[in-house]
N, C-alpha and C positions, 0 to 999 in steps of 0.2 A: 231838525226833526227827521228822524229816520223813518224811507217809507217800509210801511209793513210790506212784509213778500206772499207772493203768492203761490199757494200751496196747493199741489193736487195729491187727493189723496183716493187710491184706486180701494174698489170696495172687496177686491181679492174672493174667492172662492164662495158663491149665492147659496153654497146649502153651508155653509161652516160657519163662525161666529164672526167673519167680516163685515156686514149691512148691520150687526147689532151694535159692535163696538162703534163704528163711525157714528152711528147716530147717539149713540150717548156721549161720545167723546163731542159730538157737534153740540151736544143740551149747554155748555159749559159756555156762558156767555165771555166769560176773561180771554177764550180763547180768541174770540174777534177784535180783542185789545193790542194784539203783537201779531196776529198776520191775517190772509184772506185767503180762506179755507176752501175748497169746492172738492166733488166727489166726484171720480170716472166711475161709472156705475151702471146701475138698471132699478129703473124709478121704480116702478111697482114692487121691488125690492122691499126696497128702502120706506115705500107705503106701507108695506105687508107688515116690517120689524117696527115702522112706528106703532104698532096696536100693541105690539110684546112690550116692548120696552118703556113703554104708557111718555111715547115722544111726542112733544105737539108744533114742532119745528112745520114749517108748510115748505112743502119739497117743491123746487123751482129748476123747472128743467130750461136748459141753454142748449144752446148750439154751439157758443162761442163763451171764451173767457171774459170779454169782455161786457155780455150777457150779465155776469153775477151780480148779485147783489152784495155781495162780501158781509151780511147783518146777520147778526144774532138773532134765533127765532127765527132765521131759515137755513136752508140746505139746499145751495145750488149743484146742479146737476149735470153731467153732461150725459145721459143716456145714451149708452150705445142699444140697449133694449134684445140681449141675445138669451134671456133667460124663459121659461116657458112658467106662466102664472103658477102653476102646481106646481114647481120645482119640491120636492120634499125638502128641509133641513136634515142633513147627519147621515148623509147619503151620498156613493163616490156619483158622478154624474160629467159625463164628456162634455154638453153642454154649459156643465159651470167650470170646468178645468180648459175648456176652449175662452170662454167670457172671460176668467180671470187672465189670460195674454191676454186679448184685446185689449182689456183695460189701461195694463201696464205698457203696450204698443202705444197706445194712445197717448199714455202723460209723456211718454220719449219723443213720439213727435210734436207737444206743446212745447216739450223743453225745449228742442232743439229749433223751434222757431221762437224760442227767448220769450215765448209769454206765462210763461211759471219759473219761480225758482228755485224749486224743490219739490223732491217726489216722497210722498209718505205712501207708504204699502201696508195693506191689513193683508191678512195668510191668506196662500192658494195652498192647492193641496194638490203634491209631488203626483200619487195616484190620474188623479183626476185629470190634471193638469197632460199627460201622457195619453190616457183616454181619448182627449181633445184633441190629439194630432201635434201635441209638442212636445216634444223629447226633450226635454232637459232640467238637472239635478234639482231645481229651482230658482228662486228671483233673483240671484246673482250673477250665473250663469244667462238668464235671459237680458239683463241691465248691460251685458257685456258686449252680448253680440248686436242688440240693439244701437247700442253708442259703437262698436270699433273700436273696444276695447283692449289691449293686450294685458295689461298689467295692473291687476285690482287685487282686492283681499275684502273677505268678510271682517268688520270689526264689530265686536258687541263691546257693548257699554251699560252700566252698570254703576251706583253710587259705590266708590271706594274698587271700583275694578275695570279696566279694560283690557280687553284678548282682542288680537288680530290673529287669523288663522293663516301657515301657509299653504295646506291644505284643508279642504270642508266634504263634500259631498260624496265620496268615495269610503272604498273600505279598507281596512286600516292595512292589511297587505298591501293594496293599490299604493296606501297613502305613502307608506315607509319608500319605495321603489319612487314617486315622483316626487320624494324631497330631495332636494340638489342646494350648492352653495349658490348657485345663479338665484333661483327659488326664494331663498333663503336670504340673500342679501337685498332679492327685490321688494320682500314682503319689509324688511327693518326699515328697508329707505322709506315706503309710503307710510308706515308708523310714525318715522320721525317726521316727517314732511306733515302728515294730517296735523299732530298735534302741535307744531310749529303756526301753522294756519291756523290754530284753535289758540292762541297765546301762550305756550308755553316755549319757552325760552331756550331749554337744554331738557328735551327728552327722553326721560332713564328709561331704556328698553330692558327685559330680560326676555332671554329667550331658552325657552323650554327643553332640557335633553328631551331625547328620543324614547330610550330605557329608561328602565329605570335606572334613580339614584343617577338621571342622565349617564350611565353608562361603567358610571365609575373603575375610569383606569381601563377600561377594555375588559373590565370582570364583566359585566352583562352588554349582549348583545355581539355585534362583530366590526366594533368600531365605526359606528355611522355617525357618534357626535362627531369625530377626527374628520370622517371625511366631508362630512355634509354641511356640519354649522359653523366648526372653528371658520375653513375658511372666511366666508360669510362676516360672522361676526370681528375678524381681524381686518378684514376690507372695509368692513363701517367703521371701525374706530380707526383706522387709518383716515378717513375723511370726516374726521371730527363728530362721531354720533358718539353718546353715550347709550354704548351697552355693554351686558353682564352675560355671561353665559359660558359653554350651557351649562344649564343650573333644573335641580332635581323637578317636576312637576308635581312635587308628594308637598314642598316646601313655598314654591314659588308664589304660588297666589296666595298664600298668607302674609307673606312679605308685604306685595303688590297693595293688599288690602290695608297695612298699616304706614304707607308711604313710601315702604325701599324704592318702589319702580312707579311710575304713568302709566306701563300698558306693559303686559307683558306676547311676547311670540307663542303661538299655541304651534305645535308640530301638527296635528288631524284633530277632528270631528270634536271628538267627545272630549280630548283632552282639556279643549277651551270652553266649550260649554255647559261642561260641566260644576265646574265651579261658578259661574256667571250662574248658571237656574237656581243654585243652592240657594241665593240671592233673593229670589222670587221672582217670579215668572211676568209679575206686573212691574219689577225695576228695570227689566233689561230692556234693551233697543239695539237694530241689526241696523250698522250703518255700512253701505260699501262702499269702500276708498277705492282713489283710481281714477274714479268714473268723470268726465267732463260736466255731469250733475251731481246736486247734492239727492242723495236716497238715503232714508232711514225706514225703519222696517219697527214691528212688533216683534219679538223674540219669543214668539209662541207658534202654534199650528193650528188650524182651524177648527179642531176641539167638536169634532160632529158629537162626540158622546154631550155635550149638553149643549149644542144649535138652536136655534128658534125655541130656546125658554127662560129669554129674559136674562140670566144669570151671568152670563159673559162680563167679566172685568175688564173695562176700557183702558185702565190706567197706562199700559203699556203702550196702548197708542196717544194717548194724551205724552207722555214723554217724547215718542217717537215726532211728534208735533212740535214738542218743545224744541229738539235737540236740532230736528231740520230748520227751524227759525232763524238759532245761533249759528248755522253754518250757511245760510241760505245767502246770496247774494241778492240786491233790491234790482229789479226789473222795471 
């Protein structure tokens, strides 16, 4: 019998839809069936969204992991307690964009002393988050420099879709200038490497032109598929990976969607997110490869335009719960 793992899951930005969604994703008794749940957070929070969300879980603050109760019909807690009782919802606030690092500081220092085995993330917000005194694009970029990372990638995940990014948080000028074959070969290997860990046997990559029509022939753009990805993708299939490329971004994820590929290479930002949202916004989950942790994320934003009124759709972190289970190592 496999032991369930345990999960911290940080309550991400106090005035956005993150303290709503964990607590309805926590209402889901099945979910105590396949792991042991607890929240890095701010109790009074999480008291406050129980009246919205008409949750009757009894919030159980810890000190320690080994504190929790791991049962259905509660919500163990680790309060760091940095949020101020009035915090408004759907509001930037330094305060909550300071809280949401600590939070995620926090589950990096349980992981790294081995007593969780996967980090689930609800949304900070970029704004906010900058306010607080931390500069950076968002929670992959912090998952990075936390662990001593070099070599990661955004993956979203999606039923019938997965995008790995070789760039994300920059603008698309920035993006085109820091795509490189280095770049580019590093992002295919941790594609084939994750899903290899995930059981798939020979993982079909495609990876995404630059231009359009991926550039076609040197007619659009000034030859960056040539420079940037053949190499790349000739150096992977030289070491036994299967990939396709580069191949149009007008075409590829329909393909992707009916079986041709596993995952395809997203070039910047939008190119890969944007198909995966087309999906819905409650299918997808941000997982970051790389990392000496497992992290899965919610593929949404903290949604202040409807905060603290009940309506927030958890499903996306209920998946994000799921997905970190399946990758999660037992502890």
């Amino acid at each position: 019998m496999s032991i369930k793992p345990i999960l911290a899951i940080t309550m991400g930005d106090g005035a956005g839809v993150g303290p709503e969604i964990v607590v309805k994703a926590l209402k889901d008794e099945k979910l105590y069936d396949t792991c042991r749940p607890f929240v890095i957070g701010d109790a009074k929070r999480l008291e406050q969204v129980k009246k919205i969300v008409d949750g009757h879980q009894e919030i159980h603050i810890i000190n320690d992991v080994k504190e929790a109760k791991f049962e259905a019909g509660t919500i163990d807690v680790i309060d760091l307690d940095l949020l101020p009782e009035n915090l408004p919802f759907g509001r930037l606030s330094a305060e909550a964009g300071n809280a949401a690092f600590r939070y995620l500081e926090k589950a990096i220092e349980l992981a790294n002393e081995k007593k969780i085995a996967g980090v689930v993330t609800a949304p900070l917000n970029k704004e906010a988050l900058h306010m607080g005194g931390h500069i950076y694009p968002g929670h992959t970029e912090i998952l990075a420099q936390l662990t001593d990372t070099q070599d990661y990638a955004m993956m979203l995940s999606a039923p019938k879709l997965k995008v790995i990014h070789v760039t994300t948080h920059i603008g698309i000028i920035d993006a085109v200038k820091k795509i490189n074959k280095e770049r580019v070969y590093t992002v295919i290997k941790l594609a084939n490497d994750t899903l290899k860990k995930a059981g798939y046997k020979h993982p079909k990559i495609a990876v995404c032109g630059i231009n359009p029509h991926a550039g076609e022939n040197g007619l659009f753009g000034y030859g960056e598929e040539e420079e940037k990805l053949v190499p790349a993708i000739e150096k992977a299939k030289g070491e036994g990976m299967d990939v396709y490329g580069p191949l149009p971004a007008d075409t590829v994820f329909f393909r992707a969607t009916r079986g041709d590929f596993d995952i395809v290479l997203a070039q910047y930002h939008d190119q890969g997110h944007g198909p995966v949202k087309v999906l819905g916004l409650e299918a997808g989950v941000n997982i970051t490869v790389g990392l000496p942790i497992i992290r899965t994320s919610v593929d949404h934003g903290t949604a202040f335009d409807i905060a603290g009124k009940g309506i927030a759709d958890e499903m996306s972190l209920k998946e994000a719960i799921r997905q970190a289970i399946e990758l999660a190592p037992t502890i």
